[in-house]
Every structure is written in C-alpha cells, then in structure tokens.
Kinemage of the C-alpha trace (Angstrom):
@kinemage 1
@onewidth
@group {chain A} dominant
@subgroup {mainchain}
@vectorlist {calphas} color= white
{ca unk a 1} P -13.980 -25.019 -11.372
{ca unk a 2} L -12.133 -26.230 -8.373
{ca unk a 3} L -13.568 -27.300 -4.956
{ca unk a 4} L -10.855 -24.556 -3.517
{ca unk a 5} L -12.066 -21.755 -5.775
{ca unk a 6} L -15.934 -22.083 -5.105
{ca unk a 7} L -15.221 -22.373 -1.259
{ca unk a 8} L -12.885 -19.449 -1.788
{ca unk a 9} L -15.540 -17.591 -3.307
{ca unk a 10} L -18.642 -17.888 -1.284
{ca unk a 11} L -16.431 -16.749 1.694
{ca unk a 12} L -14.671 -13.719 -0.848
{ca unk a 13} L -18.656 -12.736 -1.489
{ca unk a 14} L -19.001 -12.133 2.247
{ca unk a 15} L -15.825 -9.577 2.593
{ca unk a 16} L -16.575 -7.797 -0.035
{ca unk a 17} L -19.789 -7.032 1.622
{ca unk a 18} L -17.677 -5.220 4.187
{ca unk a 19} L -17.518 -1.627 3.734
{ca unk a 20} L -13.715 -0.653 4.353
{ca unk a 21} L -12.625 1.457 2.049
{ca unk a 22} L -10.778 4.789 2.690
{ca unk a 23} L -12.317 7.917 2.087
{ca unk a 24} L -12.929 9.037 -1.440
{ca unk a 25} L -13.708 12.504 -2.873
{ca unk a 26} L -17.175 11.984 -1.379
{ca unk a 27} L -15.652 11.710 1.776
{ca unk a 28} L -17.310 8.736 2.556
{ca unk a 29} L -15.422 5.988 4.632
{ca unk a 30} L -16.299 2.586 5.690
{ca unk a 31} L -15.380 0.885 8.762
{ca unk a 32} L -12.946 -1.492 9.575
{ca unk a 33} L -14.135 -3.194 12.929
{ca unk a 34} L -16.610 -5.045 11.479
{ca unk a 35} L -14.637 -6.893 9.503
{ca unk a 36} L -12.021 -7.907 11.816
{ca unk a 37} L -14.965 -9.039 14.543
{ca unk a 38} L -16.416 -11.344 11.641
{ca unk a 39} L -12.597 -12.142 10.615
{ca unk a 40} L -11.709 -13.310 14.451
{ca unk a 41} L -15.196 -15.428 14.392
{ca unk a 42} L -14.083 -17.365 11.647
{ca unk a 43} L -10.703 -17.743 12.786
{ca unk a 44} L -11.631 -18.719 16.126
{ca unk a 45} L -13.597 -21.433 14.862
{ca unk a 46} L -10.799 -22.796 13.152
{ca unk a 47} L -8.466 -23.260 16.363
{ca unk a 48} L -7.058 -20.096 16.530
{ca unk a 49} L -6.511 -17.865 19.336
{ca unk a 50} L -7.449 -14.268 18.101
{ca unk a 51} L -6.237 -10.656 19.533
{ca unk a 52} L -8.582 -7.812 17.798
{ca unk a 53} L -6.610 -4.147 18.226
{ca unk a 54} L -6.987 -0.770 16.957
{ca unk a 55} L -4.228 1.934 15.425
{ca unk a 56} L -5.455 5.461 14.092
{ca unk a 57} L -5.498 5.865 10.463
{ca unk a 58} L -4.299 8.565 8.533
{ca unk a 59} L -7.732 10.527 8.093
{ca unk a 60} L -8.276 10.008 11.951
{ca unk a 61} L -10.674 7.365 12.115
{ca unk a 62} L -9.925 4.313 14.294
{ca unk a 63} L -8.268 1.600 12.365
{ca unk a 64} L -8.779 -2.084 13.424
{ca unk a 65} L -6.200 -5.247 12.778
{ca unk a 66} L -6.869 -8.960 14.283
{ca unk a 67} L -4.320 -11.270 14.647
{ca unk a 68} L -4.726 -15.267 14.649
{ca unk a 69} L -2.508 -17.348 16.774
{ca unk a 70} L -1.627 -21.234 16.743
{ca unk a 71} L 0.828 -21.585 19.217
{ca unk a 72} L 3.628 -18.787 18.856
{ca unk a 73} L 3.477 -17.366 15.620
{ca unk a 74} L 7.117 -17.090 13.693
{ca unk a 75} L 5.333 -17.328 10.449
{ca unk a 76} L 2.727 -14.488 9.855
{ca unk a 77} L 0.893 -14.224 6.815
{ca unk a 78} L -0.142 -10.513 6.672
{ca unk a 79} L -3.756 -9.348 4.692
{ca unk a 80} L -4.875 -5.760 4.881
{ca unk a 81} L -8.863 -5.945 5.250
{ca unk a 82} L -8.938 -1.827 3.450
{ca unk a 83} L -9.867 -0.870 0.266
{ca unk a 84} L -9.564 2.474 -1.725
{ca unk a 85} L -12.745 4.218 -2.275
{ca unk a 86} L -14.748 2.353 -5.447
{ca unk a 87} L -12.840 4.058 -8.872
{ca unk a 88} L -15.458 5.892 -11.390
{ca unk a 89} L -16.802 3.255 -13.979
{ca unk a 90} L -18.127 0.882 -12.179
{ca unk a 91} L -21.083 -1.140 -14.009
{ca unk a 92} L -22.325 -2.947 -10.815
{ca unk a 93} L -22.309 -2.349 -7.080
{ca unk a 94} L -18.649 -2.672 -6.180
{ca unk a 95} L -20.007 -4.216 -2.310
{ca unk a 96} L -22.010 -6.834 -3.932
{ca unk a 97} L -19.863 -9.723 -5.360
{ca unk a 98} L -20.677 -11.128 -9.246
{ca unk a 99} L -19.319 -14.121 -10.938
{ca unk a 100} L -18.752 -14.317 -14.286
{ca unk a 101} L -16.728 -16.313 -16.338
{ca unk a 102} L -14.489 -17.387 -13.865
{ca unk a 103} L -14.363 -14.237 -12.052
{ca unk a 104} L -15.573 -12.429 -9.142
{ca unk a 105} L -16.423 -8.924 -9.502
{ca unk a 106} L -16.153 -6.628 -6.324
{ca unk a 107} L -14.214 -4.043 -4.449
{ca unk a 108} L -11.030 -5.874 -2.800
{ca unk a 109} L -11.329 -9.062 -4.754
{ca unk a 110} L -7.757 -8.725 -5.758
{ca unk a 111} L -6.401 -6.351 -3.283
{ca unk a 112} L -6.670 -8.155 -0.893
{ca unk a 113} L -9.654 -10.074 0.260
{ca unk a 114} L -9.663 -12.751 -2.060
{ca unk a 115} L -5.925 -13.660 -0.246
{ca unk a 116} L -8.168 -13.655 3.326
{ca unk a 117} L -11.126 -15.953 1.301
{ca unk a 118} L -7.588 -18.250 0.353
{ca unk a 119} L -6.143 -18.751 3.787
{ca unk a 120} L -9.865 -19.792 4.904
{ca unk a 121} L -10.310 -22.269 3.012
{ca unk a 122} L -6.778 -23.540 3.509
{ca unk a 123} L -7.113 -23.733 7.265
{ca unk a 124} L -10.551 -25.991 6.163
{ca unk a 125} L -8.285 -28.377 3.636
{ca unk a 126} L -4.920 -28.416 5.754
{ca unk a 127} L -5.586 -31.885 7.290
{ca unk a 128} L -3.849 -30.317 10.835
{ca unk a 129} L -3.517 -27.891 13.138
{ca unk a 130} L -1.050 -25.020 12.446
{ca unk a 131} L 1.884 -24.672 14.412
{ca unk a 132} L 3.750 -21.556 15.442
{ca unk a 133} L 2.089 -19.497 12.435
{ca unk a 134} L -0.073 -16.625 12.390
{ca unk a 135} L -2.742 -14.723 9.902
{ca unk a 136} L -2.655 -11.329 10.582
{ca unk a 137} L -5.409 -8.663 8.593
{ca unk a 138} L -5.097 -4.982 9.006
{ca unk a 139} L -6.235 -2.225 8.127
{ca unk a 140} L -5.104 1.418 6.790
{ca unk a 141} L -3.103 -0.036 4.111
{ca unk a 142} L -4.220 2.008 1.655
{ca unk a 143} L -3.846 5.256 3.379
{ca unk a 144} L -1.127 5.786 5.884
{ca unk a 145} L -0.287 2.037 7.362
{ca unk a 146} L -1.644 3.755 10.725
{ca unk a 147} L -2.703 0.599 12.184
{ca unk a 148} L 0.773 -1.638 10.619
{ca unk a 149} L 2.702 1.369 12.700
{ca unk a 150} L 0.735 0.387 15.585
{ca unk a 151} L 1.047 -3.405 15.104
{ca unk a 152} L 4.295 -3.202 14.776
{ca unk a 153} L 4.498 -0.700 18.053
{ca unk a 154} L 3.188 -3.174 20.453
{ca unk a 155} L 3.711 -6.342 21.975
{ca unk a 156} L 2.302 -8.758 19.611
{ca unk a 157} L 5.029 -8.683 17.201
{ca unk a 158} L 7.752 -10.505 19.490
{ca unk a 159} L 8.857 -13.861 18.442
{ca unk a 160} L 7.668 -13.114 14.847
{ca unk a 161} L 10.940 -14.350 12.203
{ca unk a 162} L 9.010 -13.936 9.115
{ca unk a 163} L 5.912 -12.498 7.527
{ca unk a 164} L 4.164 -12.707 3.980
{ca unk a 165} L 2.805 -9.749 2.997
{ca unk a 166} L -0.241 -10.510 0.790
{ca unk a 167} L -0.543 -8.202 -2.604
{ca unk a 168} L -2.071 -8.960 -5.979
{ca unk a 169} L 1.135 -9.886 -7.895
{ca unk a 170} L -0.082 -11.909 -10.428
{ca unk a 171} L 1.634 -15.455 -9.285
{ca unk a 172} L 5.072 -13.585 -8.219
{ca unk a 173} L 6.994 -13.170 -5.184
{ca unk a 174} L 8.406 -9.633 -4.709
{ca unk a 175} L 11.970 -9.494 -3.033
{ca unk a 176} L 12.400 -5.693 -3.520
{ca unk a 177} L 10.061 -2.919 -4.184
{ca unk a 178} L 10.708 0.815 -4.499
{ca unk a 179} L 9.496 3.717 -1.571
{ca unk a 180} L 7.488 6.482 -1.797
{ca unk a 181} L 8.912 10.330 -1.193
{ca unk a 182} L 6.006 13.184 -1.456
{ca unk a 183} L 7.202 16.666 -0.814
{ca unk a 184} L 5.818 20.024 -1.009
{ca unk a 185} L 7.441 23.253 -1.574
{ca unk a 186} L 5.404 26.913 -0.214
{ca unk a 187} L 6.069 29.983 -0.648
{ca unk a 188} L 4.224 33.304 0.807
{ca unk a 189} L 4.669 36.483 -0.538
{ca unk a 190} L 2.639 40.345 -0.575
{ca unk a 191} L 0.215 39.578 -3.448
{ca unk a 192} L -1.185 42.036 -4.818
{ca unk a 193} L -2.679 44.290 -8.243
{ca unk a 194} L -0.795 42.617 -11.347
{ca unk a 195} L -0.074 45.889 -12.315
{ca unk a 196} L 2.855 45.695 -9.882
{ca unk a 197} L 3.627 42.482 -10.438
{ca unk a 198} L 7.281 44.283 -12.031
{ca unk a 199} L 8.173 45.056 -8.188
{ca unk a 200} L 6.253 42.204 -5.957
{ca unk a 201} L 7.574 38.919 -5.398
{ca unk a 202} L 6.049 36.417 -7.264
{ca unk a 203} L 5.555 32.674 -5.650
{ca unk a 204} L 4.328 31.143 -8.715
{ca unk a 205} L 7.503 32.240 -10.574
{ca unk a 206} L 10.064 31.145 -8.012
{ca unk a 207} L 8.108 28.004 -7.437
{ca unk a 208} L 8.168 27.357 -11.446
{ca unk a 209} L 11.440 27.651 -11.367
{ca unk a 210} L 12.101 25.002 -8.571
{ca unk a 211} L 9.878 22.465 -10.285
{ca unk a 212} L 12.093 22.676 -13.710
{ca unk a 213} L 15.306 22.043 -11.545
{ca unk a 214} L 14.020 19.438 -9.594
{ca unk a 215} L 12.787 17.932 -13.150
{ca unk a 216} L 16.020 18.365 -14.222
{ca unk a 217} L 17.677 16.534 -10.737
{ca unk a 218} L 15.474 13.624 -11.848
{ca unk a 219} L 17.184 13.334 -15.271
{ca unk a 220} L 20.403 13.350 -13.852
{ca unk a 221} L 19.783 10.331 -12.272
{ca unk a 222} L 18.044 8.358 -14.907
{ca unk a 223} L 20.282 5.729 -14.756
{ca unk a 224} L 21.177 5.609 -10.744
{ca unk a 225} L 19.767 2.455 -8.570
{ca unk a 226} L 20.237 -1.684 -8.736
{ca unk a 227} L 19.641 -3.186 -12.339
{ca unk a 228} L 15.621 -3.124 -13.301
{ca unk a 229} L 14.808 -0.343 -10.693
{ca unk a 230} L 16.830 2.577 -12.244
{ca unk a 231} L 15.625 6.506 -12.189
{ca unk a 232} L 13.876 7.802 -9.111
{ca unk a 233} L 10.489 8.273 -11.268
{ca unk a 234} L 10.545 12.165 -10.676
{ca unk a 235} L 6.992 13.234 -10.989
{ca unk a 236} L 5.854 17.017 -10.834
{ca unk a 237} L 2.410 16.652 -9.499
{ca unk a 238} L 0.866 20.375 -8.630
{ca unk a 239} L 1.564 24.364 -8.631
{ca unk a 240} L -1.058 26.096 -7.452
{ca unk a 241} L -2.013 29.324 -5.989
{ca unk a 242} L -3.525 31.845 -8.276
{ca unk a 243} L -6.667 33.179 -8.167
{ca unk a 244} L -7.238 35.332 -10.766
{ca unk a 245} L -5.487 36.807 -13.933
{ca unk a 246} L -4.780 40.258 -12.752
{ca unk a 247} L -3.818 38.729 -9.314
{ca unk a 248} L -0.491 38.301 -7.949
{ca unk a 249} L -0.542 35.267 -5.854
{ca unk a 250} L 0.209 35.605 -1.951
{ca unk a 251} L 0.905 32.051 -1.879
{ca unk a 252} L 2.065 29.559 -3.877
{ca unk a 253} L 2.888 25.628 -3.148
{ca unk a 254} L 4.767 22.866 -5.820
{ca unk a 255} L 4.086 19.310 -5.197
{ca unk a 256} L 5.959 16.173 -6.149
{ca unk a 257} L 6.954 12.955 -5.856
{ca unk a 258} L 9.796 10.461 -6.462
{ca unk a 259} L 9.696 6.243 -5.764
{ca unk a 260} L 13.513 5.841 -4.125
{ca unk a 261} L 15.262 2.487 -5.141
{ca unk a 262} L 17.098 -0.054 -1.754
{ca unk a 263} L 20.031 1.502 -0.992
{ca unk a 264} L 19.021 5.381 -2.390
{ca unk a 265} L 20.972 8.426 -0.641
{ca unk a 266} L 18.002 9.934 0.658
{ca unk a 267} L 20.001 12.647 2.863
{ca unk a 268} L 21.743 13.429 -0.959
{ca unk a 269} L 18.698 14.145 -2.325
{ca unk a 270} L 17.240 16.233 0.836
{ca unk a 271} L 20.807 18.211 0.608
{ca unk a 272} L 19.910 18.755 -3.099
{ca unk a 273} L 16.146 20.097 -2.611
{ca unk a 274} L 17.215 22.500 -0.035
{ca unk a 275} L 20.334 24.014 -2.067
{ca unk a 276} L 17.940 24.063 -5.082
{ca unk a 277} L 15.473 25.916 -3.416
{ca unk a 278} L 17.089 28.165 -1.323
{ca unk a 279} L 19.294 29.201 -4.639
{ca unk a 280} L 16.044 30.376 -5.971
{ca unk a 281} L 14.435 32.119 -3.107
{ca unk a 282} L 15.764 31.915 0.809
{ca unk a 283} L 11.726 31.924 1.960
{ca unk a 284} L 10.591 29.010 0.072
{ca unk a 285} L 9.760 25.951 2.810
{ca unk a 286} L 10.315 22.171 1.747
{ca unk a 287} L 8.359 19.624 3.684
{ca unk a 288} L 8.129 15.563 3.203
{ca unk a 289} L 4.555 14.709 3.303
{ca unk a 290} L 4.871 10.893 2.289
{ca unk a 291} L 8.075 8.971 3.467
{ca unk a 292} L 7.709 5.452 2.886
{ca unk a 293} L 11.038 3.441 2.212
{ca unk a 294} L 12.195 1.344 0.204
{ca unk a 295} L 11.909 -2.498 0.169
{ca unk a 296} L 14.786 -5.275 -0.349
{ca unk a 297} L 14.951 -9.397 1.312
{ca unk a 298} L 15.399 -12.376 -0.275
{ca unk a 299} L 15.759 -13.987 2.385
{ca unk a 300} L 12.132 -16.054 1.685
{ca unk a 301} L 12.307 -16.511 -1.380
{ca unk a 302} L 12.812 -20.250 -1.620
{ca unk a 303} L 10.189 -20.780 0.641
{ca unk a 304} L 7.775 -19.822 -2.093
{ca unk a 305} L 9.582 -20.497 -5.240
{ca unk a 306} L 7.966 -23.212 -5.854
{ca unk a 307} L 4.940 -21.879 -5.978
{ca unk a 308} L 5.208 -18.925 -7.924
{ca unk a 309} L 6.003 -17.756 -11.332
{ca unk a 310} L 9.132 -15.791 -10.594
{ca unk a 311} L 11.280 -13.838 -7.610
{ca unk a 312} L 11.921 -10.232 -8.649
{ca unk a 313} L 10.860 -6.996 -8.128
{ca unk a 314} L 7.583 -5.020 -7.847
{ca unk a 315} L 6.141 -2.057 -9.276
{ca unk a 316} L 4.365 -0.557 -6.127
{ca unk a 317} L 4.773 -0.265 -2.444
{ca unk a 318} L 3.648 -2.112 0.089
{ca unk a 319} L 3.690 -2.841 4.061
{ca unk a 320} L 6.441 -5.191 3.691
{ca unk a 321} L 8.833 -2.005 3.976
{ca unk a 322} L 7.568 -1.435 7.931
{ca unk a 323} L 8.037 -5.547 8.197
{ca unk a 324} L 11.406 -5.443 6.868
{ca unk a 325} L 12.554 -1.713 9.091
{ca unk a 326} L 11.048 -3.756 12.514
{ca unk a 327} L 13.658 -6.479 11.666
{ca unk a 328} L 11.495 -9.024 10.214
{ca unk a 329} L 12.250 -10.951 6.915
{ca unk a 330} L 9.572 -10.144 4.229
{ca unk a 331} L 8.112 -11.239 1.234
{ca unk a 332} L 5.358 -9.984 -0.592
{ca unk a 333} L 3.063 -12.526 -2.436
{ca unk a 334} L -0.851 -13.293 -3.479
{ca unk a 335} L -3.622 -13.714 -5.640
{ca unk a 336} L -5.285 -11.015 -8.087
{ca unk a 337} L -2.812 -8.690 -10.415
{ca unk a 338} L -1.935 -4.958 -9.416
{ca unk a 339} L -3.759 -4.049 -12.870
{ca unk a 340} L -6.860 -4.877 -11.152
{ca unk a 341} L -6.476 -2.956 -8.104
{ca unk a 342} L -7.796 0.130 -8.201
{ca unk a 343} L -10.323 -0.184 -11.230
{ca unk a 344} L -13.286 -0.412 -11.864
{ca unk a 345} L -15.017 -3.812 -11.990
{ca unk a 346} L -11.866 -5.050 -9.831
{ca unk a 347} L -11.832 -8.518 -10.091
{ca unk a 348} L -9.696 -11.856 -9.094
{ca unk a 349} L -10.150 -14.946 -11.175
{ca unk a 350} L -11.346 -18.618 -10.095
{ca unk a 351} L -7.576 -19.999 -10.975
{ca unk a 352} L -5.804 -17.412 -8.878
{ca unk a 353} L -8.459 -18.125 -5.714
{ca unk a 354} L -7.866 -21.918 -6.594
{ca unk a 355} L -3.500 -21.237 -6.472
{ca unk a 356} L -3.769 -18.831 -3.595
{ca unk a 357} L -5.650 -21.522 -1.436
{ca unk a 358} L -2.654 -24.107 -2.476
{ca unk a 359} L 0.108 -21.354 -1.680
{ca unk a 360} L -1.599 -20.524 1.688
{ca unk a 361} L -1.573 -24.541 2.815
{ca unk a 362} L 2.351 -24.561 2.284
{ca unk a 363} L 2.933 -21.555 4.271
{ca unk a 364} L 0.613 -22.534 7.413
{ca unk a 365} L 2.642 -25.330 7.884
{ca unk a 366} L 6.199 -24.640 9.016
C-alpha cells in the first residue's frame, strides 16, 4: 500500500464523518457547513487563501461551497462535498469509514470525497506552491446544483479558463455526457361514481394515452444523436391518480424522463409534447421539472490523457454542464467508479486514492 493511499485515507476517514447527504425518504438531511469550515482549515494551512459561501439547495436548506485560492485561479479543480441519502443494504455505518482489503467503506468514498482526501495529500507531496489554480468543493450536487448556480452567479468565477469536475469514472476523462429532461403531464377533470364513468372525462385514460405516444416518440428516435450516445433513453416513470376502483379520478398526472444527447433539438421535442398532448385532450398541462443540459469539450483532454485510461463519453450527468454553459472549458475526471455511487457499502479502492493523488499533483501545477 502506497504512502499516497494511506495519507489519502486517514484524511477520506475524516469526510466521511461529515454528515452531507441530501434528504432521503426519512427526510433526514445533513449539513454542509461543517464540512466546508473543516475543508477551508485544511486548505488554509496549506497556503491557500479560502472564500467559504452559501447558495440554497433544492429542498431549501442553505447550501455551502469553499473555494481555495493560490494566486488567481485559471485552473479549478471542482469536488462536490454532498452525498445522496445512505441506499438500503448497508452492513456497517455508512458515516464511519472501514478498510478492508484495499478498500474504504463509507458514504462518499467514491462520489466524491475520496477526490477531496486526493488533492490533500497532493498539496502535502507537490514540492511547491501552486500557482494560479484553485480547489473548489460544493455542495447540492446531488440535488439541484443550487449552490454551483450560485457559484457560478457571483464574482468568484472571473478569470477562471478551465475547471475539472471531479466524478468517480473509473480512471477516464469524460469529454461529453448526456442532460437530464423530467416532465410532468396533469390533467383535472369532474371525478366522480364509476357508474358514470361512460359520460365523465377520464384523466387516467387521456393521460394513458399520452404516455404510449410519447413511448412511441422515443422509438422514433432510437437511432438520433453523435455515434455512442444514440436514443434519448425515453423512460415512462409514473401515472397516478386513482383512488379507488369504483372512483373516477379528478386528477391525474404522467411523469417521465428523457437524457438529451450535445447538440439535441430540445424546442423539437417541446413542439412534439405539446401537439401530442393537446391532440389528446386541449386541458392536459405539460411542465419541465428537471432541465439539465447536455455536456460536450474536448478542449482538456490532453491535459489529462496521460493520466487516464481513455477520453470518451459518460453515462451520467454532472456539474460540468453549468461549467461548460458559464463559458468555461470542462472536463470531468476522478477516483472511485459510478457503480459504486449510490450503493450500499460504497467504496473507493487504495489504487484509485493512490492514482487520484498522482492525477491531482499534475493538475495543481500549471
């Protein structure tokens, strides 16, 4: 085991301690400040010169980010602190770390605090200062990028040319990634006794038939989008509103989803929706509930080739979208694979800590 990964992991133990994950179906949320006052301790006493801020996260709850400066950051290497609430299954407590063979065990190990453990120990093992370079960690990621919105709002963000967005990719370096587009179709009508339902309107019918044409809209463009990111992943997600089996609904509502590729005719597919639904029934409202775009720059992607696996594309979304729409070249790189994230027993392995702190060295120096 390398020097790297054990100095990696005794400061990986200590995030994972931190409580920051989103609120689950408990309703239980951790808090972010914390974190971020320990983060800009430890970055302070490594020569940087550290702004703490807030942003509002999706659920409401005040969102925290701190940014670490030597000199005038270009370079920013981005870590979100969050995690999602701990997944059912887990055989241990998902705040307390565990090692075992060649792993630590905990909530955010992978995604992403082992990538914050990384870039500590490579400030310790640099053999300099940093110039012009930046670690930023923020929070929200895994809800509604509340606090990336408000990063990216403010002042901080001038001068910055490029940023490394920090993801468990398994050794890669993702150039493009697909968006997210969550809609929601309602529609309200009398209810009533099902023994009228021959002369009531009848949401869950109308709504039915929306969800088979927009199933259908999907198919049609199976093979639409750039070579390795084709089909718009159509998913029906929900229909929902009855109550009873001799009760007409009042109210009905369709949910669904589809991941849009770069370059994907979003105002096509909003024309589409509409003409669908209003073919079906003029009352029925559409409304986009998750709009997160799609992701495409190459433009680093020989600054880390040779430290990664491949260049290509990724499976999920991720804040290098909002980098990329503020006019900021993006990459999206770091320890721990996406399989992890989001388990149970989530875990990132000695190797990976021991890589990430040699990937992290290159990119502090400029």
């Amino acid at each position: 085991m390398s020097t790297d990964a054990t100095a990696a992991a005794q400061h990986l133990s200590r995030l994972v301690s931190f409580k920051t994950q989103q609120a689950g179906a408990d309703g239980i949320a951790g808090e972010e400040q914390p974190i971020c006052d320990h983060l800009a301790h430890e970055l302070a006493k490594r020569g940087a010169r550290t702004t703490l801020g807030t942003g509002t996260c999706t659920d409401g709850r005040t969102g925290a980010y701190v940014l670490a400066s030597w000199g005038t950051p270009k370079r920013v290497i981005n870590i979100h602190i969050d995690t999602v609430p701990a997944n059912a299954g887990w055989s241990r407590d998902p705040w307390v770390a565990h090692v075992e063979n060649d792993r630590l065990y905990g909530l955010g190990s992978a995604d992403t605090k082992g990538a914050i453990a990384a870039a500590l120990v490579a400030l310790d093992t640099l053999g300099g200062v940093p110039q012009d370079v930046g670690i930023l960690c923020s929070g929200d990621e895994e809800a509604g990028s509340g606090v990336m919105t408000a990063f990216l709002d403010g002042p901080h963000k001038a001068g910055i040319e490029q940023v490394i967005v920090c993801e468990p990719t398994a050794r890669a370096a993702g150039i493009a990634h697909r968006g997210v587009l969550a809609q929601k179709a309602t529609l309200t009508g009398l209810g009533g006794h099902s023994s009228k339902a021959d002369f009531l309107p009848k949401p869950l019918a109308h709504l039915a038939r929306l969800a088979t044409q927009l199933d259908d809209a999907g198919i049609r463009r199976l093979h639409d989008g750039p070579a390795g990111m084709t089909g718009t992943c159509l998913n029906l997600a929900a229909l929902a509103g009855g109550v009873a089996f001799n009760v007409i609904p009042g109210r009905a509502e369709l949910e669904w989803s589809i991941r849009p590729y770069p370059g994907f005719d979003f105002a096509g597919w909003h024309a589409e929706v509409s003409r669908l639904a209003q073919a079906i029934h003029p009352d029925i409202v559409i409304e986009t509930t998750v709009d997160h775009a799609p992701f495409a720059c190459d433009a680093l992607a020989d600054l880390v080739r040779p430290h990664v696996q491949r260049v290509g594309n990724l499976d999920f979304w991720t804040e290098a979208a909002l980098w990329s729409a503020a006019g900021i070249d993006a990459i999206v790189v770091g320890p721990g694979d996406i399989g992890q994230a989001h388990a149970a027993d989530e875990f990132v392995t000695f190797d990976d800590l021991a890589w990430a702190v040699g990937l992290m060295r290159a990119l502090l120096v400029r």
